[in-house]
C-alpha positions as CSV (number, residue, x, y, z in Angstrom):
1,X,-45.4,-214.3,81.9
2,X,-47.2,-215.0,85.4
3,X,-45.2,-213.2,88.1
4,X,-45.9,-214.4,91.7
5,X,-44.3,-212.7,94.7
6,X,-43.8,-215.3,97.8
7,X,-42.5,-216.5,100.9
8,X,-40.4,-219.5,101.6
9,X,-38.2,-220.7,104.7
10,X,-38.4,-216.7,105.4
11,X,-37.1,-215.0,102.4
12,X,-39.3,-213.2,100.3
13,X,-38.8,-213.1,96.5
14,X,-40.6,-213.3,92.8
15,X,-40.6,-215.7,90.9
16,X,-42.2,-216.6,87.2
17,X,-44.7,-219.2,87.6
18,X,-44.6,-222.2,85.1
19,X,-46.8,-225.1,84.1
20,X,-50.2,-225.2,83.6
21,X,-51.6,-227.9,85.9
22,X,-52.1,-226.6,89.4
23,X,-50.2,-229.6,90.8
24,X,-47.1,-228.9,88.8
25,X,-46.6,-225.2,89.0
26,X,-43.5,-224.2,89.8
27,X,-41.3,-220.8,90.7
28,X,-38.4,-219.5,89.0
29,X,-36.8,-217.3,90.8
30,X,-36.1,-213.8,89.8
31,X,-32.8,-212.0,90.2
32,X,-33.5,-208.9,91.5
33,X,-37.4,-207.1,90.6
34,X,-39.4,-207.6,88.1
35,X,-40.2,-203.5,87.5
36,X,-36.6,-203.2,85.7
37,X,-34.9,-205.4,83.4
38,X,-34.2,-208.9,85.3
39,X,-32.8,-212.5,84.8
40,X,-34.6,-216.0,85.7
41,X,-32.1,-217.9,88.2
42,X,-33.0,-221.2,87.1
43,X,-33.6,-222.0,90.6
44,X,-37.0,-223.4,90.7
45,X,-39.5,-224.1,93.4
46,X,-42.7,-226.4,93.4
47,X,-45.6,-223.9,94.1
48,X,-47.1,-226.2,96.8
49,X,-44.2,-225.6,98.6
50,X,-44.2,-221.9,99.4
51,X,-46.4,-219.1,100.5
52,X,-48.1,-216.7,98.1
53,X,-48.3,-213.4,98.6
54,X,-50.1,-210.2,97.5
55,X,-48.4,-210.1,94.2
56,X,-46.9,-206.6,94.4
57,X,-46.8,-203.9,97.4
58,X,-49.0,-200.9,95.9
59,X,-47.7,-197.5,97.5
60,X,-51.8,-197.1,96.7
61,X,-54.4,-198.3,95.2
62,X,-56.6,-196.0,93.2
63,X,-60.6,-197.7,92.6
64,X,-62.8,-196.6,90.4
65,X,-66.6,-196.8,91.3
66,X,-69.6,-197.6,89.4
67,X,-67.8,-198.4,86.5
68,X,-70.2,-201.5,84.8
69,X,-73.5,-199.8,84.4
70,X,-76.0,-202.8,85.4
71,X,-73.5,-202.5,88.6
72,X,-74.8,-199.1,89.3
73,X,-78.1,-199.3,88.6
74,X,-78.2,-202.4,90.6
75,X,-77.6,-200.1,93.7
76,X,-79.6,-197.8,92.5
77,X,-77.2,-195.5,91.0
78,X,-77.1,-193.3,88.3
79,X,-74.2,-194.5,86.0
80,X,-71.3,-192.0,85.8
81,X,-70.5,-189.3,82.9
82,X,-66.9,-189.5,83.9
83,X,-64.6,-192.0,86.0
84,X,-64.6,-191.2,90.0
85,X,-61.6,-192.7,92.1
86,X,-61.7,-193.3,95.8
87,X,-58.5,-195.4,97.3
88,X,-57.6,-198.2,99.3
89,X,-54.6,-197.6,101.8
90,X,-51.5,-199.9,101.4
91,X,-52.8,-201.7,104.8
92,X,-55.8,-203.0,103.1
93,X,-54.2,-205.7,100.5
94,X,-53.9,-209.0,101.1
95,X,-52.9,-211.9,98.9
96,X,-54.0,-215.2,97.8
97,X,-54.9,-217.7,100.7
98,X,-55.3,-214.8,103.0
99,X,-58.0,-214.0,105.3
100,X,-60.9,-211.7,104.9
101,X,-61.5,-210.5,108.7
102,X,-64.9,-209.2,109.2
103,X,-64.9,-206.1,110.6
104,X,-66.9,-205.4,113.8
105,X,-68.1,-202.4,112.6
106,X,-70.6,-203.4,109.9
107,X,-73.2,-205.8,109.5
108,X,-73.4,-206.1,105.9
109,X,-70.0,-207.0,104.2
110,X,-70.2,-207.6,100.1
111,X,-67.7,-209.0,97.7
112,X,-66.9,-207.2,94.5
113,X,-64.4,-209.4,92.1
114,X,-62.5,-206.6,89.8
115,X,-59.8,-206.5,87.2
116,X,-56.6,-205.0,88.7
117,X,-53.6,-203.0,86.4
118,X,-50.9,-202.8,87.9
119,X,-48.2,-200.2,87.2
120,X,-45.0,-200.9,86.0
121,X,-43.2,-197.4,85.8
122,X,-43.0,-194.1,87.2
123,X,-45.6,-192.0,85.3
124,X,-47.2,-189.0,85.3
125,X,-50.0,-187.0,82.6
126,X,-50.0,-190.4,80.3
127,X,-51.1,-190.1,77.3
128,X,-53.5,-192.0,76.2
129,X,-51.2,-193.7,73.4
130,X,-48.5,-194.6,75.9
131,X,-50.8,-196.1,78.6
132,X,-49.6,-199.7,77.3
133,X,-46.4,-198.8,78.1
134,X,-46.9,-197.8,82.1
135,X,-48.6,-201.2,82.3
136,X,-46.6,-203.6,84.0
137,X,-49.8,-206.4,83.9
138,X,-52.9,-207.2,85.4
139,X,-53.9,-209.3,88.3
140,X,-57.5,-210.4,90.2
141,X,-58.8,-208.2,92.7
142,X,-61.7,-208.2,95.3
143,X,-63.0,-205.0,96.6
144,X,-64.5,-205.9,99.9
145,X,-66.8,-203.6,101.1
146,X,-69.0,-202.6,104.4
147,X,-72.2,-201.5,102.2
148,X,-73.8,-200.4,105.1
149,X,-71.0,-198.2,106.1
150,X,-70.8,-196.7,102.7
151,X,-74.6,-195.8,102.3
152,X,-74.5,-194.1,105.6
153,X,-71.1,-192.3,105.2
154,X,-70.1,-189.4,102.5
155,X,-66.5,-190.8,102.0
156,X,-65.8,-194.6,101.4
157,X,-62.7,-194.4,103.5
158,X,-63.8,-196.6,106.4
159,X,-66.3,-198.9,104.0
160,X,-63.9,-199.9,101.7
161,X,-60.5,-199.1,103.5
162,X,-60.5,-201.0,106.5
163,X,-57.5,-203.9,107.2
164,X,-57.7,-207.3,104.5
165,X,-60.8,-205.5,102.6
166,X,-58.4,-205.7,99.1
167,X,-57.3,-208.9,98.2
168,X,-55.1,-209.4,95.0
169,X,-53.3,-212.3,93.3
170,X,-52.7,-214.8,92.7
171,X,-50.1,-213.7,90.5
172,X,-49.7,-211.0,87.7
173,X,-50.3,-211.8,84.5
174,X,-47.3,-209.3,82.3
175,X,-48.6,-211.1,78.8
176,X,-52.3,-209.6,78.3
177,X,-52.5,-206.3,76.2
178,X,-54.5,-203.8,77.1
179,X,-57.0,-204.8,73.8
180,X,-57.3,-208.0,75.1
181,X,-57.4,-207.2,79.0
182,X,-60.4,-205.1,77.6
183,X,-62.7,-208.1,77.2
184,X,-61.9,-210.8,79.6
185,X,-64.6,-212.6,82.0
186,X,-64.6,-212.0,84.9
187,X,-66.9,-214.0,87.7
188,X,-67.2,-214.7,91.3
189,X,-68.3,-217.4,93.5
190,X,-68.9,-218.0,97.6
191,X,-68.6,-221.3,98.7
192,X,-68.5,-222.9,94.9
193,X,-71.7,-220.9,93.9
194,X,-71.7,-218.3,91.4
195,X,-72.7,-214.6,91.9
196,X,-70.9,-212.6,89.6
197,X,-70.2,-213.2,85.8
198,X,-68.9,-210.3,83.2
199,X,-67.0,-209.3,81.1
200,X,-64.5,-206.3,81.2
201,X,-66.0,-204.9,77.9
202,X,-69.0,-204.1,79.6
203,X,-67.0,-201.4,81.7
204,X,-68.4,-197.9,80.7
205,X,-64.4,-196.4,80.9
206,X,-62.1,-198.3,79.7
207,X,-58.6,-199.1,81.1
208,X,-57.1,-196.3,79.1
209,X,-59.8,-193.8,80.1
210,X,-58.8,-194.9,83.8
211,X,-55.2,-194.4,83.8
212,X,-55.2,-191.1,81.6
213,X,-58.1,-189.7,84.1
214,X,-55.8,-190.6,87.2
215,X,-52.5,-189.9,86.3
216,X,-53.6,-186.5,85.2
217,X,-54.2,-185.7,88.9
218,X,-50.9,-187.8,90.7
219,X,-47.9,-189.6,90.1
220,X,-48.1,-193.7,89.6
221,X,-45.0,-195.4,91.3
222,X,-44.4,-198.9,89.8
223,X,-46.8,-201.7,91.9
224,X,-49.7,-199.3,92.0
225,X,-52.5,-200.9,91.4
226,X,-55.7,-199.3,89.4
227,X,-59.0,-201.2,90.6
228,X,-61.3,-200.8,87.4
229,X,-64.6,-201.7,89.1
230,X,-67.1,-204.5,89.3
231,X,-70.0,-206.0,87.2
232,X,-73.5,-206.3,88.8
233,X,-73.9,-209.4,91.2
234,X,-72.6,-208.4,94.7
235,X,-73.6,-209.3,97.4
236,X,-73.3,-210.5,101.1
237,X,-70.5,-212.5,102.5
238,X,-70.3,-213.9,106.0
239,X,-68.1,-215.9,108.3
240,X,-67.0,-219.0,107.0
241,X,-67.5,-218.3,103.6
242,X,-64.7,-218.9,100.8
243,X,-65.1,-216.3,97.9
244,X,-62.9,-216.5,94.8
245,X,-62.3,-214.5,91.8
246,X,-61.3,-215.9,88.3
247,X,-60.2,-213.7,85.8
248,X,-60.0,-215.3,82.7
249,X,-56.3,-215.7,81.6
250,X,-55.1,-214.6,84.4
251,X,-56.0,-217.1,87.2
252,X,-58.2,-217.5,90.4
253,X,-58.3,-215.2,93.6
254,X,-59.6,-217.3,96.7
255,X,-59.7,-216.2,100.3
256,X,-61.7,-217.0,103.1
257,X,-63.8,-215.0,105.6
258,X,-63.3,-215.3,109.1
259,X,-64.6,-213.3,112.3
260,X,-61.9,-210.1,113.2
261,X,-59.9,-211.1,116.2
């Protein structure tokens, strides 16, 4: 099931996205959230005629880094012996349709299109059996970053923290498994063109290496979202451009860069 959080006539709500031609999706709208037990209203909505929004509100978002190894060594780093986590705060996401705002403060911003989990339960020390059971889904994620920042700072907090730098959406997608969210493709494209092409197998940890590695240090809140890193192919973006992410089997991430106001 594809479940969408959105706007319309100024009520915010979820809905489970049907169809499967983009000029015929619609919204059913969800009684109450979708993190416990729920009913479909029968209400529906056409998609083209509300807002989409980052599809869940993390409390945080926990990125892993250097997780594809041609992406490391791309940068010319040495590939990790064991998964490192930086976040993203809460004021960084963005959804679907939103603007990218180029921060003033860096001269070279980059795109990095990444498969997102997101959490569907309290957790805590998950085994590494139960981790399809904390899994609420998986959405598409771009992890916009100032690479000029990060090169010259120790901590990424300003490079990849800063206001709109973590789109996610369109929806999430609650049907994959983790087996088969563990070999998806994954690709990326500025202004039609593409730059990035992968394949989740290719990360060095895997989803469940993530989740057991992170939840060993902190508490997951259902809407977290786990960032599990980027193949090789970043690069630039500037004003004007319009980057998208397409996850296979999941759907397509666009947004659209503009200069910070």
């Amino acid at each position: 099931m594809r479940i969408a959080r959105f706007s319309i006539d100024g009520n915010v709500a979820f809905g489970a996205v049907e169809g499967d031609r983009p000029d015929e999706l619609v919204l059913d709208i969800i009684k109450g959230i979708p993190f416990t037990d729920f009913e479909l209203s029968g209400t529906k909505v056409p998609l083209s005629k509300v807002r989409l929004l980052p599809p869940v509100l993390p409390n945080k978002v926990v990125a892993f880094g250097r997780n594809y190894a041609e992406h490391a060594r791309e940068l010319g780093n040495e590939v990790p012996d064991a998964p490192f986590a930086f976040f993203k705060p809460s004021t960084s996401v963005i959804g679907p349709g939103d603007e990218i705002q180029y921060p003033s403060f860096t001269e070279d911003l980059h795109h990095e299109a990444e498969l997102a989990v997101v959490i569907g339960r309290l957790c805590r020390e998950v085994p590494r059996e139960r981790v399809k059971d904390v899994i609420f889904g998986y959405t598409c994620a771009n992890d916009i970053t100032a690479r000029d920042v990060q090169k010259r700072e120790k901590q990424w907090a300003r490079a990849k923290g800063f206001d709109t730098s973590c789109p996610l959406g369109p929806w999430v997608e609650t049907g994959l498994d983790v087996e088969t969210a563990s070999d998806l493709t994954i690709q990326l494209t500025v202004n039609g063109e593409q730059r990035q092409l992968g394949r989740t197998s290719e990360m060095i940890h895997s989803i469940e290496d993530l989740v057991v590695n992170i939840s060993e240090a902190m508490t997951l809140l259902p809407g977290d979202v786990i960032l599990t890193g980027t193949p090789a192919g970043v690069g630039p973006l500037h004003v004007g451009d319009e980057v998208a992410v397409t996850i296979e089997g999941i759907g397509t991430l666009t947004n659209k860069v503009v200069k910070r106001g």
